[in-house]
N, CA, C and O of each residue as an XYZ file, in Angstrom:
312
protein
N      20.269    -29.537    -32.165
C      19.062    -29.321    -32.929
C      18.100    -28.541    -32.042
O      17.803    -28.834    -30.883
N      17.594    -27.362    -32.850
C      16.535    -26.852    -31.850
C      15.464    -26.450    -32.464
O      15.566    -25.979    -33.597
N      14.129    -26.569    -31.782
C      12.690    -26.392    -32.379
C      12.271    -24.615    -31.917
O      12.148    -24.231    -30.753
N      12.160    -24.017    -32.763
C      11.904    -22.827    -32.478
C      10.021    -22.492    -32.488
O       9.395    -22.065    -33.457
N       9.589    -22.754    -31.455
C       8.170    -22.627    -30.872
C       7.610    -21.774    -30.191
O       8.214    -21.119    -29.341
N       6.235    -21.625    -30.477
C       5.597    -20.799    -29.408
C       4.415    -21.359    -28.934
O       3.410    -21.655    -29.581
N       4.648    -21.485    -27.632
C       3.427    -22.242    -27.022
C       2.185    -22.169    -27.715
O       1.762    -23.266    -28.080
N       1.466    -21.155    -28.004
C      -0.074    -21.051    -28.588
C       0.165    -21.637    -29.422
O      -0.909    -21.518    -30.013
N       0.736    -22.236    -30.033
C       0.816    -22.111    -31.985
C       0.543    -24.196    -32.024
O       1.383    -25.066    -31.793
N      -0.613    -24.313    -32.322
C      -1.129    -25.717    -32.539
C      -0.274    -26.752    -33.413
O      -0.229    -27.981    -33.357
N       0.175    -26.134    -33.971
C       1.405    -26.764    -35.412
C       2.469    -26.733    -34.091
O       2.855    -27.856    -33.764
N       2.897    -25.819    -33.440
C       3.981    -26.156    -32.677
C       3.570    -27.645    -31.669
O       4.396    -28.547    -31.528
N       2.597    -27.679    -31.224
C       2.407    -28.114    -30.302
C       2.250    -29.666    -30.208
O       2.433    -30.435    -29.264
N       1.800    -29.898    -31.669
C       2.195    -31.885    -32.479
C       3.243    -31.848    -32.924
O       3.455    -32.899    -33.529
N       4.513    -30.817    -32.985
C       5.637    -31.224    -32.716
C       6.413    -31.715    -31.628
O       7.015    -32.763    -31.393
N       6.181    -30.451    -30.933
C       6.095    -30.762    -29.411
C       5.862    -32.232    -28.725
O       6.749    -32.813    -28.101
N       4.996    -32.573    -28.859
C       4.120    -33.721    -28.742
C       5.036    -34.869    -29.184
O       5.593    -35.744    -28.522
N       5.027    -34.612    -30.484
C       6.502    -36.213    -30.809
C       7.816    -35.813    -30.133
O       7.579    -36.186    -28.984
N       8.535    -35.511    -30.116
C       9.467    -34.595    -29.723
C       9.455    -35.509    -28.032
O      10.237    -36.442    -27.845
N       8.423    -35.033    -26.900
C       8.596    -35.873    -26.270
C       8.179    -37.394    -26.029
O       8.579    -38.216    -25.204
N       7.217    -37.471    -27.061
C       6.826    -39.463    -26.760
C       8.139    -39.760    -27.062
O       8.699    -40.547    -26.299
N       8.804    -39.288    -28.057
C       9.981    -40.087    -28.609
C      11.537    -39.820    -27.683
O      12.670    -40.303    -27.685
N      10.869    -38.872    -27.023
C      12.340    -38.485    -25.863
C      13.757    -38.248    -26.855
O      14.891    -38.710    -26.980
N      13.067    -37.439    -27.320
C      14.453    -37.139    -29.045
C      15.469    -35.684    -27.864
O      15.230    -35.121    -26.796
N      16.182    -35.660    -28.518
C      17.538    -34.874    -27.724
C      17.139    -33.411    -28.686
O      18.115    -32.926    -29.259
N      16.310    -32.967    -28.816
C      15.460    -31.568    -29.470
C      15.541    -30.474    -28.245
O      14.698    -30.523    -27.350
N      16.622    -29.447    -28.236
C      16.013    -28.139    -27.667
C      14.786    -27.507    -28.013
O      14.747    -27.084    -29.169
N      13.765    -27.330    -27.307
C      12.684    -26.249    -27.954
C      12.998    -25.360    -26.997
O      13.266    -25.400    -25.796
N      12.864    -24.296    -28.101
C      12.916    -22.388    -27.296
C      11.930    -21.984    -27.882
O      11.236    -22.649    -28.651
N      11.728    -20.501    -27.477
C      10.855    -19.480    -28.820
C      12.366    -19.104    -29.635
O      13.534    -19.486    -29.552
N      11.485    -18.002    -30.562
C      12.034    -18.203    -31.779
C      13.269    -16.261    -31.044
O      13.102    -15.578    -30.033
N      13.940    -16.178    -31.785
C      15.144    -15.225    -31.154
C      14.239    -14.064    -31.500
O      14.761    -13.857    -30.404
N      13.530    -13.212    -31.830
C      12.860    -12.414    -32.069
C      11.301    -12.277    -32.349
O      10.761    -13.120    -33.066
N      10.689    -11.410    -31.893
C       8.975    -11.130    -31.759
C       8.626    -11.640    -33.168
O       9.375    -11.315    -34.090
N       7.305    -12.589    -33.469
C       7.095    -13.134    -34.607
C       6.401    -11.441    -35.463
O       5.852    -10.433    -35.019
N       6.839    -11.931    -36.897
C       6.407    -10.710    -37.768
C       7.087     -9.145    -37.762
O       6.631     -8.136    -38.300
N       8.505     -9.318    -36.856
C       9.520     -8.355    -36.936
C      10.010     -8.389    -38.023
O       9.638     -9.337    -38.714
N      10.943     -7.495    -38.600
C      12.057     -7.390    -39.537
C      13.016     -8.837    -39.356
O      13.342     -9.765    -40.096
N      13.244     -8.469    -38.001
C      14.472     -9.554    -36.880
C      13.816    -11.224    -37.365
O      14.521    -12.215    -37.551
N      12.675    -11.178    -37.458
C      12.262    -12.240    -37.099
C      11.763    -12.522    -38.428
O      11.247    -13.636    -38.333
N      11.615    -12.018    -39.868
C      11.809    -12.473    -40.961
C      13.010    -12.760    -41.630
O      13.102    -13.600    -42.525
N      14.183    -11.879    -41.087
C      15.615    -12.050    -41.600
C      16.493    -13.476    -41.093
O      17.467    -13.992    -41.641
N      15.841    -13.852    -39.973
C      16.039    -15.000    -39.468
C      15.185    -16.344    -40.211
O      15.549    -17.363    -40.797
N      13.812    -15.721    -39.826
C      12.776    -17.012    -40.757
C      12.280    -16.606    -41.940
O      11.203    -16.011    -41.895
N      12.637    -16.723    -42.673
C      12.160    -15.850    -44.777
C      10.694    -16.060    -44.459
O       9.986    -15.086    -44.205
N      10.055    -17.690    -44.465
C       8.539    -17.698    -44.304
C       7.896    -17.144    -43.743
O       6.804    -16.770    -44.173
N       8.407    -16.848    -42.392
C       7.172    -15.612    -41.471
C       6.783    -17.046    -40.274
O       6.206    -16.743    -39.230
N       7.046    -18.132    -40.461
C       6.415    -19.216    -39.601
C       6.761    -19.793    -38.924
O       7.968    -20.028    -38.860
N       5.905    -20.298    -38.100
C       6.684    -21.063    -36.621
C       5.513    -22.434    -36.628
O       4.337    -22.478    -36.987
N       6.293    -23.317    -36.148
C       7.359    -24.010    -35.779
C       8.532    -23.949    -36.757
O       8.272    -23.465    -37.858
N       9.927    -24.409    -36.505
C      11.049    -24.236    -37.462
C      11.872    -24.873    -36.762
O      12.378    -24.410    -35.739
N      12.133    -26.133    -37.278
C      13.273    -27.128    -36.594
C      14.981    -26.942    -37.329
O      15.340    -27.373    -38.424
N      15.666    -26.306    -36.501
C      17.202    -25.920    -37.136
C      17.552    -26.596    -36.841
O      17.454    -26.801    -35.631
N      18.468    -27.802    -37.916
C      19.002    -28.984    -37.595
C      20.894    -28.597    -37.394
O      21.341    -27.742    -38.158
N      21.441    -28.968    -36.824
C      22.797    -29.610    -36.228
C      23.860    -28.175    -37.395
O      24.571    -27.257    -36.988
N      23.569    -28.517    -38.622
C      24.208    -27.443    -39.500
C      23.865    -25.764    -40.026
O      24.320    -24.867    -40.735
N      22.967    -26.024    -39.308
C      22.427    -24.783    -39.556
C      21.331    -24.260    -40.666
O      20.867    -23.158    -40.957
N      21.144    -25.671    -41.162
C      19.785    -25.384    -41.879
C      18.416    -25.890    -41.461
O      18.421    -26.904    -40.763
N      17.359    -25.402    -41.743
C      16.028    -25.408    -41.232
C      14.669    -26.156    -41.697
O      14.223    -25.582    -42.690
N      14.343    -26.602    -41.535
C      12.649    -27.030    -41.461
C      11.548    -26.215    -41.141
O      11.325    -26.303    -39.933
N      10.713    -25.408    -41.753
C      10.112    -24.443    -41.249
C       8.490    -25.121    -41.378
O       7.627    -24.254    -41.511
N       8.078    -26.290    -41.358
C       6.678    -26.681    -41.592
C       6.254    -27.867    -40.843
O       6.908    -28.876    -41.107
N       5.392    -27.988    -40.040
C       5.189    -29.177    -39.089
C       5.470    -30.510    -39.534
O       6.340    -31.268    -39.106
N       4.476    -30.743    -40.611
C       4.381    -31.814    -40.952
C       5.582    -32.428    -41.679
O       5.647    -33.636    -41.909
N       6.743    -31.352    -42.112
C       7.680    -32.091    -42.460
C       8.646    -31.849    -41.487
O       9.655    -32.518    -41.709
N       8.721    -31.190    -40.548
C       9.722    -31.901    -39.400
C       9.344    -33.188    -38.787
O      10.106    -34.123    -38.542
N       7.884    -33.111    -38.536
C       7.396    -34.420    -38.162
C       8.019    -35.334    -38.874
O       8.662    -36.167    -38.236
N       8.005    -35.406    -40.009
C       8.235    -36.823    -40.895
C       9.856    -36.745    -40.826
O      10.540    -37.768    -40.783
N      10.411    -35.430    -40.820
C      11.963    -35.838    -40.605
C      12.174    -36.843    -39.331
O      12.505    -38.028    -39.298
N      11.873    -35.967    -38.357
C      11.930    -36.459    -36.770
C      11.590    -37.926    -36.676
O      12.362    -38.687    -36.094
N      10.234    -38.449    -37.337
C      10.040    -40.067    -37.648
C      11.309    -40.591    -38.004
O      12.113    -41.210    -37.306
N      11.375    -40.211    -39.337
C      12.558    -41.258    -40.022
C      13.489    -41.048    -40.140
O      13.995    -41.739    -41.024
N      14.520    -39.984    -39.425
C      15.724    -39.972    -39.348
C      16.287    -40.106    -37.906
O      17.325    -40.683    -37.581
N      15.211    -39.322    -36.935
C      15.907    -39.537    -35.429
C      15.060    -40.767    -34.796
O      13.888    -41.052    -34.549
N      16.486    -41.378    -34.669
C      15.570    -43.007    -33.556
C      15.643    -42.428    -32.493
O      16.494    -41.618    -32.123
N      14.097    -43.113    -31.568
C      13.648    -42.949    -30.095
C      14.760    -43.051    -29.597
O      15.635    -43.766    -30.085
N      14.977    -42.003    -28.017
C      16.053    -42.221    -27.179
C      15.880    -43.676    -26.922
O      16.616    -44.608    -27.246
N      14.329    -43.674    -26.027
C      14.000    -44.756    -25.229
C      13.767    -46.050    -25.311
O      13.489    -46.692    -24.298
């Protein structure tokens, strides 16, 4: 699973934030291409970041509902 982030981005960053209280097994990177490219809409349709790509290859592109995934589907490592 990986969180596709960019440091400035405040929505990234209360993901971020649960992500480690909860010590969840989440890669965060940036996202594979400059935000607002061609590259980087053909990849993300919305245009937005944060975007949590889960295990199969499909995506979460909105804070507050990765948040609530990340709550209630991934239990704390710790």
């Amino acid at each position: 699973m990986k969180l596709y982030n960019l440091d400035h981005s405040p929505y990234a960053t209360r993901v971020r934030m649960q992500i480690f209280k909860k010590d969840l097994p989440v890669a965060i990177e940036p996202p594979p291409a400059p935000a607002r490219t061609p590259q980087f809409l053909a990849r993300f349709p919305l245009g937005k970041i944060p975007v949590l790509e889960l295990d199969d290859g499909s995506q979460l592109p909105d804070s507050w509902v990765i948040m609530e995934y990340l709550e209630d589907v991934m239990p704390a490592v710790s």
